[in-house]
N, C-alpha and C positions, 0 to 999 in steps of 0.2 A: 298412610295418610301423612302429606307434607302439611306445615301448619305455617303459616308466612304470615307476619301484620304489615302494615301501611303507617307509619310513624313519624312525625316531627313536631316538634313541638315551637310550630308556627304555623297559623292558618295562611290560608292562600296559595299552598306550595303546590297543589296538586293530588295529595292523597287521595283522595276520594276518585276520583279520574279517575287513576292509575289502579287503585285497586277494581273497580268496577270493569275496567280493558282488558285488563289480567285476566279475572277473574272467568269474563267472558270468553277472551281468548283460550283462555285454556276449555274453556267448555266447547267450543265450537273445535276443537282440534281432539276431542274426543273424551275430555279427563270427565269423572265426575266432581264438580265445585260447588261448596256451599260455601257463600260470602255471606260473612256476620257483620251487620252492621252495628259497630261500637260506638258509633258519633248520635248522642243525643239530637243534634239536631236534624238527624234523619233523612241525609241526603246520598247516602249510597241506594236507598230503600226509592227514595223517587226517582234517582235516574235511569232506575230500571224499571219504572212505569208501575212502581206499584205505591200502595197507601202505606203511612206511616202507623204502623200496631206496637205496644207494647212487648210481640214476641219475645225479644233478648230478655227480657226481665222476666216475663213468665215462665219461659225456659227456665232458669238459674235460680228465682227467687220461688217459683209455685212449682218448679218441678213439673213443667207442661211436657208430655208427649213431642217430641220432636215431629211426628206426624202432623201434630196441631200448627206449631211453630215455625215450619217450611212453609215457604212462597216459592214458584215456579217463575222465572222470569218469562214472557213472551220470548220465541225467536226472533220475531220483527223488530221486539226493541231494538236485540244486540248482536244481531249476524244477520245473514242471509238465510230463509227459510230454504231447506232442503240441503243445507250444506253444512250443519251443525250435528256433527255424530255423538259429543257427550252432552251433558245436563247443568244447568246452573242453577241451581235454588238459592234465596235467599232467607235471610231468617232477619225480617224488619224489626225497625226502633223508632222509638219515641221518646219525649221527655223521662219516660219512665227510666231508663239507663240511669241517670246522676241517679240512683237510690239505692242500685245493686250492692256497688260496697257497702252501702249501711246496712244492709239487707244479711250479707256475706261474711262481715267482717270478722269471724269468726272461724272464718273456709276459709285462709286463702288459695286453695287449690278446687275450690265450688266451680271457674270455669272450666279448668283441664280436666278435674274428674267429669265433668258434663258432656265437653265435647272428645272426650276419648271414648264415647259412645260409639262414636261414627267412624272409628275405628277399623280400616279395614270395609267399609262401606262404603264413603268416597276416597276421591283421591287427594281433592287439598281443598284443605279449610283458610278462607283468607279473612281475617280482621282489617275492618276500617275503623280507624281512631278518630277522636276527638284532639286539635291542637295542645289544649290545656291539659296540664298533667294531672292525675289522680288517684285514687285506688282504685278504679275501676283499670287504669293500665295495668299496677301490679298486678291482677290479675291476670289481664291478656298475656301479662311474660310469660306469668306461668303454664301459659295454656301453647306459645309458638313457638316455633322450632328455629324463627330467622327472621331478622326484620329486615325490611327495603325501607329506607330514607329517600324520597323525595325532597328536592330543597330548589329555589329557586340562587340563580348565582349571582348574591345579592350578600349584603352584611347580615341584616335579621335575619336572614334566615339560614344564614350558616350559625349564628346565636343557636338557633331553637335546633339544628343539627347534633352543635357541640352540648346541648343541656342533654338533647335525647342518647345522644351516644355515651353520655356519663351515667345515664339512669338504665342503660342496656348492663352497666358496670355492675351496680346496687342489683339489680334483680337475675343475673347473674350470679352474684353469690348469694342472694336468698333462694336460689336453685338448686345451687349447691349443697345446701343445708338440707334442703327438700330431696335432697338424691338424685337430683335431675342434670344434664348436659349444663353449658352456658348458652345463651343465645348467641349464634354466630349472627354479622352483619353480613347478609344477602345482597345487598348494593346500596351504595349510593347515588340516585336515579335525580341530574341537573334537568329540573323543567324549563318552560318556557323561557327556552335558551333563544339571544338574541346574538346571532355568530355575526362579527365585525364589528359589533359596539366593545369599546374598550373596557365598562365596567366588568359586563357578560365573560369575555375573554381574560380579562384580569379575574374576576369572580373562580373560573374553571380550571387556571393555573394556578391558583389558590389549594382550589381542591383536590387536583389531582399532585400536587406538591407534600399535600398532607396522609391521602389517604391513596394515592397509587392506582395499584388495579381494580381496588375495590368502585372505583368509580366510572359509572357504563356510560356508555355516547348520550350528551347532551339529547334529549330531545326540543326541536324547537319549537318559537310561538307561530302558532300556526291560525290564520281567521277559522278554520274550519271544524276549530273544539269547543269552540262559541258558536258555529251555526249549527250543531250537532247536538248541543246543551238544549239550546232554542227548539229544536226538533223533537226532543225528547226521546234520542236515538245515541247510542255506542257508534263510532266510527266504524265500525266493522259491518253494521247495516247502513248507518247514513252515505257514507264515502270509503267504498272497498277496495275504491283502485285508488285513494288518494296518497298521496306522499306522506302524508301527517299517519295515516294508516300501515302503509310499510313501516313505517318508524315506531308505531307500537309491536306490529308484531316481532322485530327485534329485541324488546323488553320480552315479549312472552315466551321468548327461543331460550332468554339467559336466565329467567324464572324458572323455566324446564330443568335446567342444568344445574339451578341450585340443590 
């Protein structure tokens, strides 16, 4: 089981997308994925068309049945029916997440020891975060194998990149201590890249000046992750043949490869 979070500590970057595309993508190419929705406000859990439940917190805090605590995504959401060979289950949130740490705070290994359950069961577990940092992230460190930073090529939110890649630093050596790996950086994934505006172009010489190969092709802004939103559909069922859809599954090739 690979174990990958969605991270930055700016909202608007794109996490939540990205994890969700992923997530799917890889389920539609065959893997088994369970996507944890770590963001309080519960928008990985709707974009795949399902209701916002308590799950993550009765998992970790009541000790739920993981049988109880999966959701099954529709294929119509996130692919095309009849052409998705693996499985995507979700495991929904709600306000109830801000509590967990207080709940845990005594574990901090209550998520990794939880989801090393599934172990050997699927294939990759993906976290979606919350912008604002907390103990509920130290957790999720503890519990992934590799973070992917989305970031728009923008000043703030190369801020909330460089705060997240410092707190990759910190939980990293509270890793250590724990006897576990460091978290490697899995990429740094430029959103709603706008190719020929000089900020955008200045923004991604920026990045790739500081962090090299670690940073994967721009994906750009595209109207059709907005009509897709609106839809209440994954690019991958709304628009299969579209351009903006090529261009995830590219992420989902180099996801593979981490």
């Amino acid at each position: 089981m690979k174990t990958l979070t969605l991270l930055n500590e700016k909202g608007g970057v794109g996490k939540t997308t990205l994890a969700t595309h992923i997530a799917a993508g890889l389920a539609i190419r065959g893997k088994r994925v369970v996507l944890v929705d770590a963001d309080p406000q519960g928008h990985a859990t709707v974009a795949l068309g399902l209701a916002k439940e308590p799950m993550l917190h009765d998992l970790i805090v009541r000790d739920l049945p993981f049988q109880s605590a999966l959701r099954r995504a529709t294929h119509e959401v996130y692919g095309v029916p009849g052409k998705i060979t693996g499985d995507l289950l979700v495991i929904p949130t709600d306000n109830s997440a801000r509590v967990i740490p207080l709940m845990t705070q005594d574990n901090p290994m209550a998520m990794r020891n939880r989801f090393m359950e599934l172990d050997r069961v699927i294939d990759y577990l993906i976290f979606d975060t919350a912008p604002t940092p907390s103990l509920l992230h130290s957790s999720i460190y503890m519990a992934t194998d590799a973070i992917l930073y989305p970031t728009k090529c923008e000043y703030l939110s190369f801020d909330g990149l460089i705060e997240s890649l410092k707190r990759r630093e910190e939980a990293s050596r509270a890793r250590k201590h724990n006897g576990l790996p460091e978290v490697v950086i899995g990429g740094i994934i430029p959103t709603m890249y706008r190719s020929g505006t000089s900020a955008d172009d200045y923004g991604l010489e920026i990045l790739r000046e500081h962090y090299g190969n670690q940073v994967w092709t721009p994906l750009p802004l595209r109207t059709v992750w907005n009509q897709a939103s609106f839809a209440r559909r994954l690019l991958f069922s709304f628009a299969p043949d579209s351009k903006a859809t090529e261009e995830v599954w590219q992420v989902v090739e180099l996801v593979e490869a981490i």
